[in-house]
Predicted model as a PDB file, atoms N, CA, C, CB and O in Angstrom, pLDDT in the B-factor column:
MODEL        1                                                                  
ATOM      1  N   UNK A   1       0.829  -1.156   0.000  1.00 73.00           N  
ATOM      2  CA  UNK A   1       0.000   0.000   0.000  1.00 73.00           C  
ATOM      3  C   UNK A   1       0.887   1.237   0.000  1.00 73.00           C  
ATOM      4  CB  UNK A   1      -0.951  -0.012   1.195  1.00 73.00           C  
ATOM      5  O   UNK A   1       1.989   1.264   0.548  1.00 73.00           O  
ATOM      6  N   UNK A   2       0.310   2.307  -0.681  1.00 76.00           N  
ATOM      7  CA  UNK A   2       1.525   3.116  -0.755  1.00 76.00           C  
ATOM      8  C   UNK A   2       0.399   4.634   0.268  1.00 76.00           C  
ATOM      9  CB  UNK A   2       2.277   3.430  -2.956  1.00 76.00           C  
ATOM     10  O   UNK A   2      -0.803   4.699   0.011  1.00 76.00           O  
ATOM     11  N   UNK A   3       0.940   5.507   1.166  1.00 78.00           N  
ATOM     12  CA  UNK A   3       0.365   6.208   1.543  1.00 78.00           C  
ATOM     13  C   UNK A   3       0.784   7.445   1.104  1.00 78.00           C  
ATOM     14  CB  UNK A   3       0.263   5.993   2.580  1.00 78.00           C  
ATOM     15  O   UNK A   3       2.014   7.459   1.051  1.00 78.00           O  
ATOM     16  N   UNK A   4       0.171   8.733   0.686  1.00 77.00           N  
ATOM     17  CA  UNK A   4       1.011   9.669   0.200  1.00 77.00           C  
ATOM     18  C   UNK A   4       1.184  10.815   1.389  1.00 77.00           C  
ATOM     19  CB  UNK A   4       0.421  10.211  -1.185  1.00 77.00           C  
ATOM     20  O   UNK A   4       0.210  11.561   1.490  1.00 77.00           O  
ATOM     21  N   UNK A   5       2.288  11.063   2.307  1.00 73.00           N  
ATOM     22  CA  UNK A   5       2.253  12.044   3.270  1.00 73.00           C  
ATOM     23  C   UNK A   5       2.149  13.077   2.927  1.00 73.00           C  
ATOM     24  CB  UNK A   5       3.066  12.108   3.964  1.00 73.00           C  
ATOM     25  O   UNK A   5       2.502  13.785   3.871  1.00 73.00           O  
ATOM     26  N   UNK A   6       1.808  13.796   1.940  1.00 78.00           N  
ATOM     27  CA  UNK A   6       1.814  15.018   1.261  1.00 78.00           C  
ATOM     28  C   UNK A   6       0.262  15.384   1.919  1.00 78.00           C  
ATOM     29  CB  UNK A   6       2.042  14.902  -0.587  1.00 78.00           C  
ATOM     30  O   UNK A   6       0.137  16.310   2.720  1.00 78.00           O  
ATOM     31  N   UNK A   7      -0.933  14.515   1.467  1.00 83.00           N  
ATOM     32  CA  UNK A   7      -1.886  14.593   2.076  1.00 83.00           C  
ATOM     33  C   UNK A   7      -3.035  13.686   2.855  1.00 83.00           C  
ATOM     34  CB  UNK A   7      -2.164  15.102   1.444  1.00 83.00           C  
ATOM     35  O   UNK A   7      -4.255  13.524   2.841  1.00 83.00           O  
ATOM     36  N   UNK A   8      -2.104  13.302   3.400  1.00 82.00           N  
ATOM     37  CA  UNK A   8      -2.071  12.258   4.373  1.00 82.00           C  
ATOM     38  C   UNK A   8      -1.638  12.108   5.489  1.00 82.00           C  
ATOM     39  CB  UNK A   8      -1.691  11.522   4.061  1.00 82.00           C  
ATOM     40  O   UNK A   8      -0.436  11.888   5.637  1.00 82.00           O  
ATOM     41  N   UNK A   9      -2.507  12.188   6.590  1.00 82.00           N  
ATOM     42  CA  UNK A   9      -1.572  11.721   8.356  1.00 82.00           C  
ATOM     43  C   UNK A   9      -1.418  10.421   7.917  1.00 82.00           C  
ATOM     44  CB  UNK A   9      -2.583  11.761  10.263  1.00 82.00           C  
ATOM     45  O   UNK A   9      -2.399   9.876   7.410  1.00 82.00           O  
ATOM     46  N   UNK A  10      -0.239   9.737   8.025  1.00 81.00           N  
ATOM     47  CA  UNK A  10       0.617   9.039   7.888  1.00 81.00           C  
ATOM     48  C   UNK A  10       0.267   7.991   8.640  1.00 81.00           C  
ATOM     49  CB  UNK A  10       1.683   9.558   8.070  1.00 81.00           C  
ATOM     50  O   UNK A  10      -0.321   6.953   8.338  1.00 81.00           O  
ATOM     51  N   UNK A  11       0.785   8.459   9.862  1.00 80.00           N  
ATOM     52  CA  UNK A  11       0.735   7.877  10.858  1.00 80.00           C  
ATOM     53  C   UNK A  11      -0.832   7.204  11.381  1.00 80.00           C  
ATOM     54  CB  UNK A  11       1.341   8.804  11.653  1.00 80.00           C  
ATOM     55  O   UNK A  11      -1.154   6.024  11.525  1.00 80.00           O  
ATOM     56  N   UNK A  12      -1.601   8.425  11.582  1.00 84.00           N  
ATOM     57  CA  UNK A  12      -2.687   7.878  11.376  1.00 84.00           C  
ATOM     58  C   UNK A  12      -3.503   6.724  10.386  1.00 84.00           C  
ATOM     59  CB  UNK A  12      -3.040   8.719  11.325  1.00 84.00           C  
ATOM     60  O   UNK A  12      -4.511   6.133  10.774  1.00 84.00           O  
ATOM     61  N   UNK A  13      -2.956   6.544   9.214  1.00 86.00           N  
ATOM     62  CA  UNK A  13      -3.777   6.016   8.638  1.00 86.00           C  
ATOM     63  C   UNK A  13      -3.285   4.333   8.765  1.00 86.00           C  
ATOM     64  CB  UNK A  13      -3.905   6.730   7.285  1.00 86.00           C  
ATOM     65  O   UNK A  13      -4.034   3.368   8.616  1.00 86.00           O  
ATOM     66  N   UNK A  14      -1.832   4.295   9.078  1.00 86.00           N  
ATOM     67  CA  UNK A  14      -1.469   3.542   9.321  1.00 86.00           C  
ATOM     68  C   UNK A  14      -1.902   2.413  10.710  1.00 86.00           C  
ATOM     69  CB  UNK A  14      -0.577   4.080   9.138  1.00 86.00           C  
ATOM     70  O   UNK A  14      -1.867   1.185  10.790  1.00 86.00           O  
ATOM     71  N   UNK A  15      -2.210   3.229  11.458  1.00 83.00           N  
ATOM     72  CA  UNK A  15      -2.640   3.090  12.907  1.00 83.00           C  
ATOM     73  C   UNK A  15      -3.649   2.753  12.667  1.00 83.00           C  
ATOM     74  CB  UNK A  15      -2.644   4.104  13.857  1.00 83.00           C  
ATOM     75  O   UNK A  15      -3.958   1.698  13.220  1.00 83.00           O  
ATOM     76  N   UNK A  16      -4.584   3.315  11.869  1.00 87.00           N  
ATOM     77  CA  UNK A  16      -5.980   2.602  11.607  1.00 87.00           C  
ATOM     78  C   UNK A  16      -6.276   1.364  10.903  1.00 87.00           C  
ATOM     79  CB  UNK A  16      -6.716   3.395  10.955  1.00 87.00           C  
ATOM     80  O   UNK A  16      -7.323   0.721  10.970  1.00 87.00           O  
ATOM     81  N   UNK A  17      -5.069   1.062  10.110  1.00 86.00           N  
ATOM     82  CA  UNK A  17      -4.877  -0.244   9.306  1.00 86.00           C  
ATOM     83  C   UNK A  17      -4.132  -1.423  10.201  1.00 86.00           C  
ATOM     84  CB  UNK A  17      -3.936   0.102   7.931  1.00 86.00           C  
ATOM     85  O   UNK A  17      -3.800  -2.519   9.751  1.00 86.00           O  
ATOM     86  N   UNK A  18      -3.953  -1.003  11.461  1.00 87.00           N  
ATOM     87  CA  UNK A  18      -3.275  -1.746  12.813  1.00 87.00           C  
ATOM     88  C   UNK A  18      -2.132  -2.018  12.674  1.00 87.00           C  
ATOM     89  CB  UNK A  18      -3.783  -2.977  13.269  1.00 87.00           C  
ATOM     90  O   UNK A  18      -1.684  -3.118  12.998  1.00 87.00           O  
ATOM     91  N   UNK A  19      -1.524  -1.212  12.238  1.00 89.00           N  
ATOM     92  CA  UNK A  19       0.191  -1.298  12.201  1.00 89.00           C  
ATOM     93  C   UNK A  19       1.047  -1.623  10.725  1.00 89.00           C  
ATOM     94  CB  UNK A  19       0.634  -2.627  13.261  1.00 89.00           C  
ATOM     95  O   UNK A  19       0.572  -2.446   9.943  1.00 89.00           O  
ATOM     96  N   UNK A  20       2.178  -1.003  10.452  1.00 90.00           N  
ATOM     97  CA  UNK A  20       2.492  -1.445   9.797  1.00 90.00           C  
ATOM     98  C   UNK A  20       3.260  -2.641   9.767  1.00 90.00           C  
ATOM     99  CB  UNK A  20       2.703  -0.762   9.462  1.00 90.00           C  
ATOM    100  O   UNK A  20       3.421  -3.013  10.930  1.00 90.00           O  
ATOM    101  N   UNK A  21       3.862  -3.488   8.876  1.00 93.00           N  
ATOM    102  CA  UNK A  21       4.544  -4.495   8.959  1.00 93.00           C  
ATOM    103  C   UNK A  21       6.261  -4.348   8.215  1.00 93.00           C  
ATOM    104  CB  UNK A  21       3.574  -5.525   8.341  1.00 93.00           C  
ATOM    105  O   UNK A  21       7.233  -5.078   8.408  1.00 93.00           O  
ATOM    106  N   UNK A  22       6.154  -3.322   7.480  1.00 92.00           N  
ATOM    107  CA  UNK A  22       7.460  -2.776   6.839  1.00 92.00           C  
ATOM    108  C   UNK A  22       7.041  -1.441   6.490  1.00 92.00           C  
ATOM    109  CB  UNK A  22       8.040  -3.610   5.513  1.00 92.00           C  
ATOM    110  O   UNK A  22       5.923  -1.378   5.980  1.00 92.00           O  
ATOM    111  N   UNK A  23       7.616  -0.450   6.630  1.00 89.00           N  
ATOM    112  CA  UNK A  23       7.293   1.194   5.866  1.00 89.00           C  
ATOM    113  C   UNK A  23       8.859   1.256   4.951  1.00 89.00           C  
ATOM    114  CB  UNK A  23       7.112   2.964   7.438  1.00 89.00           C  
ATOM    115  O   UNK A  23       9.926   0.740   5.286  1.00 89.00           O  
ATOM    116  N   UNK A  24       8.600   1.946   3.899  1.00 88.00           N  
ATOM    117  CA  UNK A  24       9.846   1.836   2.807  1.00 88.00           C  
ATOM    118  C   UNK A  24      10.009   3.464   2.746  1.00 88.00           C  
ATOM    119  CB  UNK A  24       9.425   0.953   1.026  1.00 88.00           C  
ATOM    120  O   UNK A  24       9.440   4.077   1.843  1.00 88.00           O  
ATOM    121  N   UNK A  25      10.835   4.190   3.772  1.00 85.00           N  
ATOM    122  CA  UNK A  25      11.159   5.631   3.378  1.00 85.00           C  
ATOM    123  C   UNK A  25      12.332   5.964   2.546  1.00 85.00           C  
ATOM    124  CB  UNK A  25      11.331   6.381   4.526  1.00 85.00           C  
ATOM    125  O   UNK A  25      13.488   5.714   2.886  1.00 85.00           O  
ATOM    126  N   UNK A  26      11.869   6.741   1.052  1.00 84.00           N  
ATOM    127  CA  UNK A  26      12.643   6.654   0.573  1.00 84.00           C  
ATOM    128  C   UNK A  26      12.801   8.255   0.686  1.00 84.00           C  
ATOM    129  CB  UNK A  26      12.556   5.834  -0.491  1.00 84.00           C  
ATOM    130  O   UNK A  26      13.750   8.868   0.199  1.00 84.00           O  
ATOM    131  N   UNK A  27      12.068   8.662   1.176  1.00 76.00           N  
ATOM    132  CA  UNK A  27      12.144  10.480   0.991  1.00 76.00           C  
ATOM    133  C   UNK A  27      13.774  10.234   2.154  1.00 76.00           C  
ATOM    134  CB  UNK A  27      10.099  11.874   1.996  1.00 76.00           C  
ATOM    135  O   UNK A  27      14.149   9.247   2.788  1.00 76.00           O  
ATOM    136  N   UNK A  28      14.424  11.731   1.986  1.00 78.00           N  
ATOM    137  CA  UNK A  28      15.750  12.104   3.263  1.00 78.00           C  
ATOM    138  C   UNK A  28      15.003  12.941   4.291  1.00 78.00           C  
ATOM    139  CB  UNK A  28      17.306  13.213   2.623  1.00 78.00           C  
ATOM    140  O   UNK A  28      15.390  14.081   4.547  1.00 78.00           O  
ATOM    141  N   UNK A  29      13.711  12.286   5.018  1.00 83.00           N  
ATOM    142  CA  UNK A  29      13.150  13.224   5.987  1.00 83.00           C  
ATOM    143  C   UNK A  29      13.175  12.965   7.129  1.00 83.00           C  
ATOM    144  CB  UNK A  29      12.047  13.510   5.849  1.00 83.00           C  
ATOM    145  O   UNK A  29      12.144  12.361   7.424  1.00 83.00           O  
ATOM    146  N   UNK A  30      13.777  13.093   7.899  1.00 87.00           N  
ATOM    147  CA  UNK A  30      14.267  12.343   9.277  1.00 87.00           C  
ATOM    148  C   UNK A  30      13.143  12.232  10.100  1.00 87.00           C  
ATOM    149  CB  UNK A  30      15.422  13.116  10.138  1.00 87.00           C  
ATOM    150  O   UNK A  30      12.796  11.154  10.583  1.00 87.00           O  
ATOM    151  N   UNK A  31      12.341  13.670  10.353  1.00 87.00           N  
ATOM    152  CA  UNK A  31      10.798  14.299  10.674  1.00 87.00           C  
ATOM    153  C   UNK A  31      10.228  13.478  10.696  1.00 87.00           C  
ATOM    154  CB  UNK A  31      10.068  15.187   9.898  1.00 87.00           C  
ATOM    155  O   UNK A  31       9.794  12.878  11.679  1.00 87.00           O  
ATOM    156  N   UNK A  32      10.050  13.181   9.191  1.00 83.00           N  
ATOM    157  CA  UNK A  32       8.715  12.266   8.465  1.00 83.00           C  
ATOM    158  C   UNK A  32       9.152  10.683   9.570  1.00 83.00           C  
ATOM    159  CB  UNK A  32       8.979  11.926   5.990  1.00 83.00           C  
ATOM    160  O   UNK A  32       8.475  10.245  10.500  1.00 83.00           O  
ATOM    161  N   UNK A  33      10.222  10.240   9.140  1.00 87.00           N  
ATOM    162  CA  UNK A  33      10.658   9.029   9.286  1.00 87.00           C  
ATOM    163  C   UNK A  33      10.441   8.604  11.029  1.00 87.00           C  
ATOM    164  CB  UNK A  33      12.217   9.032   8.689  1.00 87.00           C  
ATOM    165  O   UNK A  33       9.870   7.625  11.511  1.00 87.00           O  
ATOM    166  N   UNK A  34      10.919   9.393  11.494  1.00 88.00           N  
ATOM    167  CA  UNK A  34      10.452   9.747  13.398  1.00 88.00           C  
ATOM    168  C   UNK A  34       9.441   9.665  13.873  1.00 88.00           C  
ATOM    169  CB  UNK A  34      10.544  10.984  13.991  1.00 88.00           C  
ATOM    170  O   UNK A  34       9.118   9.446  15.041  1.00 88.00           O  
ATOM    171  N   UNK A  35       8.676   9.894  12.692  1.00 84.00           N  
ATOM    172  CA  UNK A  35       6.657  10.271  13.193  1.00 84.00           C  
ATOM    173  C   UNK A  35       6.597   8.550  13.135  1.00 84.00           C  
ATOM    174  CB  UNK A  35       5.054  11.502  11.471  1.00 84.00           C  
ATOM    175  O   UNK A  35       6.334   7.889  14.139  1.00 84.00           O  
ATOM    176  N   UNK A  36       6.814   8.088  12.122  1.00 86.00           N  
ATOM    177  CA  UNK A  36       6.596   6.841  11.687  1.00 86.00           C  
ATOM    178  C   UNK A  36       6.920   5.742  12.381  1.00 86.00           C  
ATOM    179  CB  UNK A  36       7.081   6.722  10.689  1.00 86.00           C  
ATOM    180  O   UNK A  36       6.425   4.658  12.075  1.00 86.00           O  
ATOM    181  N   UNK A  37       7.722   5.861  13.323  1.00 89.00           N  
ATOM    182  CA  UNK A  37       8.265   4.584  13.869  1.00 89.00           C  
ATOM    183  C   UNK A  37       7.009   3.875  14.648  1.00 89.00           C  
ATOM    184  CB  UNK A  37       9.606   4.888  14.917  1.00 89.00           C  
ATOM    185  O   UNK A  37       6.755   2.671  14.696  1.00 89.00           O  
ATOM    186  N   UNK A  38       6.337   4.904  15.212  1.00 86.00           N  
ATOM    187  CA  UNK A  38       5.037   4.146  15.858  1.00 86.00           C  
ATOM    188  C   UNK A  38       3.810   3.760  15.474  1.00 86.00           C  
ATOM    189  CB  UNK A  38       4.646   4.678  16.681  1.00 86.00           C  
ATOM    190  O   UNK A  38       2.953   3.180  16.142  1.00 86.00           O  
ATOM    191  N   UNK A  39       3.777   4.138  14.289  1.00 88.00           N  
ATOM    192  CA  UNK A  39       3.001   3.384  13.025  1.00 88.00           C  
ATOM    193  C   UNK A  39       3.530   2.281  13.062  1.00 88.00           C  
ATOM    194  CB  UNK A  39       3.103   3.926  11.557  1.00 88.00           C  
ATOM    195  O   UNK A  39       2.501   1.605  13.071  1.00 88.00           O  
ATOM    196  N   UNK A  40       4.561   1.360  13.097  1.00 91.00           N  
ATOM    197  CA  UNK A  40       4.742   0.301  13.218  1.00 91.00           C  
ATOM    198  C   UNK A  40       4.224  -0.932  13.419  1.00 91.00           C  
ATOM    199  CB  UNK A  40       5.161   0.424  13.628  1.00 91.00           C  
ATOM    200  O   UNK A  40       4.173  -1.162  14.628  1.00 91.00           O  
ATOM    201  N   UNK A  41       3.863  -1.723  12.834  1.00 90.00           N  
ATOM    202  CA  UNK A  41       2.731  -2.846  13.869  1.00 90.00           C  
ATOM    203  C   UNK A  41       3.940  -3.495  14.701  1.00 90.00           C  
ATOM    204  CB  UNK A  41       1.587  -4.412  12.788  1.00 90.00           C  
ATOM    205  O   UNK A  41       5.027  -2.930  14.820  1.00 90.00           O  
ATOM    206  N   UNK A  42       3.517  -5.227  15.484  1.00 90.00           N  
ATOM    207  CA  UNK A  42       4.495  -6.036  16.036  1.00 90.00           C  
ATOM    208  C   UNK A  42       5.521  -6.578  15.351  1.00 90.00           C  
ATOM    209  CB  UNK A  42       3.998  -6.922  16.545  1.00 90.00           C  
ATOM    210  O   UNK A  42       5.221  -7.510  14.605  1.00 90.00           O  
ATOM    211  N   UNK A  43       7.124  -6.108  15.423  1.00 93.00           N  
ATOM    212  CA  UNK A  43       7.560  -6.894  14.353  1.00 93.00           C  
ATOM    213  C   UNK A  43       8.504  -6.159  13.282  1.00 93.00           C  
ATOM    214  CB  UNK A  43       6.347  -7.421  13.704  1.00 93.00           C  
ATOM    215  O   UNK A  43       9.500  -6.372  12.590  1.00 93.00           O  
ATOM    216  N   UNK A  44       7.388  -4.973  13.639  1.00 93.00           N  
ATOM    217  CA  UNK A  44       7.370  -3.823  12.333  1.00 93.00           C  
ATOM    218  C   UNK A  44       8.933  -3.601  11.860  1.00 93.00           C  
ATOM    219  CB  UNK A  44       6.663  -2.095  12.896  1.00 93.00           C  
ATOM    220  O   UNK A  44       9.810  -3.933  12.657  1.00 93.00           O  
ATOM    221  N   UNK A  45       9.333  -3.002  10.477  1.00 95.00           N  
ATOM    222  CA  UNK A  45      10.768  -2.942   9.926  1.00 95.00           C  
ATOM    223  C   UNK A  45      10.734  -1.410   9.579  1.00 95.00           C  
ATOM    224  CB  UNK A  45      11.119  -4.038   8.518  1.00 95.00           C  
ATOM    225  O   UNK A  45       9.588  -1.259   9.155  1.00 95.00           O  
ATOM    226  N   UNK A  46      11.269  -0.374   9.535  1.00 92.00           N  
ATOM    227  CA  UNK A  46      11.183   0.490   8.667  1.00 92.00           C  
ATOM    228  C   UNK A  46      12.734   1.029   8.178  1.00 92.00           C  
ATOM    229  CB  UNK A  46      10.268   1.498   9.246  1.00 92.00           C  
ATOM    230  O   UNK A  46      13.767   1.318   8.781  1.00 92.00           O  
ATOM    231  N   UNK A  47      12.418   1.007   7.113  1.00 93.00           N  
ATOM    232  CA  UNK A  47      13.472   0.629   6.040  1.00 93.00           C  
ATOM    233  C   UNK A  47      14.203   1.925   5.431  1.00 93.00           C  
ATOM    234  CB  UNK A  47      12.731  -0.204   4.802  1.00 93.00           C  
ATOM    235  O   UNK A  47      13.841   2.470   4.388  1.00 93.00           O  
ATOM    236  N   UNK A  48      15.317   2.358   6.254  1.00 90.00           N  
ATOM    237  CA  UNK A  48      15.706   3.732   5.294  1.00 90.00           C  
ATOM    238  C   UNK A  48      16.853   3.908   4.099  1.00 90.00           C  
ATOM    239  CB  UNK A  48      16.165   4.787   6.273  1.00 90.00           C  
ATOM    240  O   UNK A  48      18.071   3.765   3.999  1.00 90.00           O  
ATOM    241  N   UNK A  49      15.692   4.320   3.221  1.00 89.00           N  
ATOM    242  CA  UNK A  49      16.636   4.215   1.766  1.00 89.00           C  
ATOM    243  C   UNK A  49      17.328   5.762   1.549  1.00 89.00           C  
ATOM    244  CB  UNK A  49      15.473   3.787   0.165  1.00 89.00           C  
ATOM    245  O   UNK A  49      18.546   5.914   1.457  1.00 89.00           O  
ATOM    246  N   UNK A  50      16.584   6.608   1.499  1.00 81.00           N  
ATOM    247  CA  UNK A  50      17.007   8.164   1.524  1.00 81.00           C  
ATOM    248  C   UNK A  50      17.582   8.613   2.597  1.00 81.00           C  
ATOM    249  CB  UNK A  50      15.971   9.060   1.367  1.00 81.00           C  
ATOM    250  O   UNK A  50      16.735   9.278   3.194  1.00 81.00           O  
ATOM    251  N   UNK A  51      18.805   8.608   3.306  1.00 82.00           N  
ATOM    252  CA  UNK A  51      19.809   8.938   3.968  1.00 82.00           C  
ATOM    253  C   UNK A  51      19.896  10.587   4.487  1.00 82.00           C  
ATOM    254  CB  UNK A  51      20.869   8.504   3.116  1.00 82.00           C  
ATOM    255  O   UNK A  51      20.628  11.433   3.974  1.00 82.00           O  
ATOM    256  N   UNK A  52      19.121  10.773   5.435  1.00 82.00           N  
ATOM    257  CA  UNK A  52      19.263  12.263   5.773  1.00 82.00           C  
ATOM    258  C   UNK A  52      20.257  12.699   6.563  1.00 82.00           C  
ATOM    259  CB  UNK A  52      18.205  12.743   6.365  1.00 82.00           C  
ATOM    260  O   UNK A  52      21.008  11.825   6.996  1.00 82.00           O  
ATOM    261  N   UNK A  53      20.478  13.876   6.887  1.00 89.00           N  
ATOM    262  CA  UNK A  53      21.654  14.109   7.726  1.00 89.00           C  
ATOM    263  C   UNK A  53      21.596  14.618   8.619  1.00 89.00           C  
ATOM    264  CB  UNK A  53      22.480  14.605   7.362  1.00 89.00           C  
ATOM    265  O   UNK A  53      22.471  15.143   9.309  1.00 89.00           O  
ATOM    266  N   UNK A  54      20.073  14.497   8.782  1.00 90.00           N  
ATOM    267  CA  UNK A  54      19.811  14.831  10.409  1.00 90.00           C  
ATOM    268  C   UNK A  54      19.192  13.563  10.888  1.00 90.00           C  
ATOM    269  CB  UNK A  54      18.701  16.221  10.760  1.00 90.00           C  
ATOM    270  O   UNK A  54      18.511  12.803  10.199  1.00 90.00           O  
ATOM    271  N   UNK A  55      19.507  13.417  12.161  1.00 91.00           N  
ATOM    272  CA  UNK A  55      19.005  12.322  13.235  1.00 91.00           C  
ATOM    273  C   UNK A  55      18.197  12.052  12.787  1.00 91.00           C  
ATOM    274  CB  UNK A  55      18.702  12.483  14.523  1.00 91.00           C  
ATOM    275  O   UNK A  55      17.740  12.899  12.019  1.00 91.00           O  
ATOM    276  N   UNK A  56      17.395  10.673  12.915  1.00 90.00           N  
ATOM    277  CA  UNK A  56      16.530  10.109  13.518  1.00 90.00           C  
ATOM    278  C   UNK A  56      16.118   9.896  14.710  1.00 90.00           C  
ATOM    279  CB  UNK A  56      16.579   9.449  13.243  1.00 90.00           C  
ATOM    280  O   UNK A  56      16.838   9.084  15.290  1.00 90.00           O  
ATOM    281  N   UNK A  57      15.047  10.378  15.475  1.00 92.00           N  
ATOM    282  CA  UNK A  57      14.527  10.306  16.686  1.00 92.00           C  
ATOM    283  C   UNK A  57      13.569   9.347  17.065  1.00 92.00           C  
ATOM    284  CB  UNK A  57      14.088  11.346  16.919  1.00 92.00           C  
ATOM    285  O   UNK A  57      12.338   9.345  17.039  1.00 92.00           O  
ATOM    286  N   UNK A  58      14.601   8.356  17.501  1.00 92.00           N  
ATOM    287  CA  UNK A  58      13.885   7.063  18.028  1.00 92.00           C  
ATOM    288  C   UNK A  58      13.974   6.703  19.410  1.00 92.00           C  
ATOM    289  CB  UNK A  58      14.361   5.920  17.363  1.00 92.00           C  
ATOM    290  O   UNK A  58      15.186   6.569  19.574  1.00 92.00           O  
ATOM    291  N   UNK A  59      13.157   6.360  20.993  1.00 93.00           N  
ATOM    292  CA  UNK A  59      13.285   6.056  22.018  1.00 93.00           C  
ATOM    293  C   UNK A  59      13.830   4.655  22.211  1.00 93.00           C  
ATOM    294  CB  UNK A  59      12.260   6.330  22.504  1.00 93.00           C  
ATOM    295  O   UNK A  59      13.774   3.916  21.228  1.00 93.00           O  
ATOM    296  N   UNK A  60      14.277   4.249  23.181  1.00 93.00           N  
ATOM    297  CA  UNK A  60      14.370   2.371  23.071  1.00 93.00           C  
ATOM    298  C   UNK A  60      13.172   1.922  23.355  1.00 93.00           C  
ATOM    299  CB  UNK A  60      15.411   1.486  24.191  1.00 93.00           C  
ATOM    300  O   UNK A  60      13.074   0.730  23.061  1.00 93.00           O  
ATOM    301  N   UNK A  61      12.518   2.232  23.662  1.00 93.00           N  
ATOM    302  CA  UNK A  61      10.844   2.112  24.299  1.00 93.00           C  
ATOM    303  C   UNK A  61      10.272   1.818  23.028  1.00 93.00           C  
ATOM    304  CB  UNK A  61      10.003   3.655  25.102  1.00 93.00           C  
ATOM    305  O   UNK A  61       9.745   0.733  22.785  1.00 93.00           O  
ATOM    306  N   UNK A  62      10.370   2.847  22.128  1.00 90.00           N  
ATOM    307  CA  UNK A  62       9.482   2.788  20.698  1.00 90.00           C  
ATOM    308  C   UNK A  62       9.851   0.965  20.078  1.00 90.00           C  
ATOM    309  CB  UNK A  62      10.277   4.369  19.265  1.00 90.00           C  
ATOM    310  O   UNK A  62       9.107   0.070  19.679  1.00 90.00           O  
ATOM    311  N   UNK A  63      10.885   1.031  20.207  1.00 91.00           N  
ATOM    312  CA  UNK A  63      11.945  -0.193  19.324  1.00 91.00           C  
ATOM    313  C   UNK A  63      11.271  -1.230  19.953  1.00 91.00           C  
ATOM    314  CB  UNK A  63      13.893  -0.286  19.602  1.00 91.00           C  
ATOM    315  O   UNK A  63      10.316  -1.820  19.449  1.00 91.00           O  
ATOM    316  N   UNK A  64      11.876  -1.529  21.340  1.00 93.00           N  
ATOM    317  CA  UNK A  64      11.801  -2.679  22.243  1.00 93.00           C  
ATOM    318  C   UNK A  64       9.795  -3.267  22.491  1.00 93.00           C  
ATOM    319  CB  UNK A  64      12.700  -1.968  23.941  1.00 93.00           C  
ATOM    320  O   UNK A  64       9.403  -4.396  22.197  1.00 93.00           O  
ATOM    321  N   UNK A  65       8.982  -2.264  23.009  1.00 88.00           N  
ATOM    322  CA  UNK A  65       7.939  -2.612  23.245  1.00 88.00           C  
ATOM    323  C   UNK A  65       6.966  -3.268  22.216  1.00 88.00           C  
ATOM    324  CB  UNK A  65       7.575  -1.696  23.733  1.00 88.00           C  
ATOM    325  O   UNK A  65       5.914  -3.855  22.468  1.00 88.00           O  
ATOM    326  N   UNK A  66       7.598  -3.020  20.896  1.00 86.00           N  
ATOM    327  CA  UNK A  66       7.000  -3.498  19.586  1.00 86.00           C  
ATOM    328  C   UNK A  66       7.912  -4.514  18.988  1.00 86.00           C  
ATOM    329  CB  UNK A  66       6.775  -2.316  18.556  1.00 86.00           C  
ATOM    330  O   UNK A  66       7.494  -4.953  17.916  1.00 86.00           O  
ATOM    331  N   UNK A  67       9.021  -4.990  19.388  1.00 92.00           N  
ATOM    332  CA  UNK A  67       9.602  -5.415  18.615  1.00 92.00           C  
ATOM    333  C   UNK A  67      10.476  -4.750  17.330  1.00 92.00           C  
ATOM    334  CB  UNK A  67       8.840  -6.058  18.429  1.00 92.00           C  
ATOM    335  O   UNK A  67      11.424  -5.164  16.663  1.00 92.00           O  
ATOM    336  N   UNK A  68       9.906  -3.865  17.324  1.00 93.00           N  
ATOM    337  CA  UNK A  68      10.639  -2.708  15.627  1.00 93.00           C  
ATOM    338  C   UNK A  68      11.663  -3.203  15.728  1.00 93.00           C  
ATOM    339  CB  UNK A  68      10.924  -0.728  15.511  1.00 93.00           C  
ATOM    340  O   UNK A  68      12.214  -3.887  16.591  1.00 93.00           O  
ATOM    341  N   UNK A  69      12.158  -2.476  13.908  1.00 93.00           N  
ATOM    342  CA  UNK A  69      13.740  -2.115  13.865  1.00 93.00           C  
ATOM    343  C   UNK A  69      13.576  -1.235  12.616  1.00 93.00           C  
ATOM    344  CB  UNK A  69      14.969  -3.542  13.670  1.00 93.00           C  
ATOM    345  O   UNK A  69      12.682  -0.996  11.804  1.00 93.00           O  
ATOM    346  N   UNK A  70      15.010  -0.815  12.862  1.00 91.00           N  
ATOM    347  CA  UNK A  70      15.203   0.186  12.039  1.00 91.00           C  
ATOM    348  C   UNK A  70      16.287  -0.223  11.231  1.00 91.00           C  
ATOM    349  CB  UNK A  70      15.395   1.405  12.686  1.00 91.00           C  
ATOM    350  O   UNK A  70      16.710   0.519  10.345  1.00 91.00           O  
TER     351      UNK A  70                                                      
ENDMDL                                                                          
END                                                                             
């Protein structure tokens, strides 16, 4: 499924579809990519292809309680 964040809560819509199982960011938006981690379903992967050069803001909490990775 492809979601378009342009006009789209993201996150939300994801959350309503009960998690994701892989998200594929290819944009360099660290922002975008940060919002997203908790869209995640159990398990969840999110996958960064576009390399930004600012942080990613991830808790160990976010990671660990779901299983994620990044």
């Amino acid at each position: 499924m492809y979601i378009d964040s342009q006009s789209t809560n993201t996150a939300e819509a994801l959350q309503k579809l009960g998690g994701a199982r892989v998200i594929l960011a290819p944009a360099p938006s660290s922002k975008a990519m940060s919002e997203l981690v908790n869209s995640l379903g159990p398990n969840g992967k999110l996958i960064v292809v576009g390399a930004p050069f600012d942080p990613i803001e991830v808790t160990p909490i976010q990671l660990i309680s779901g299983s994620r990775t990044i």
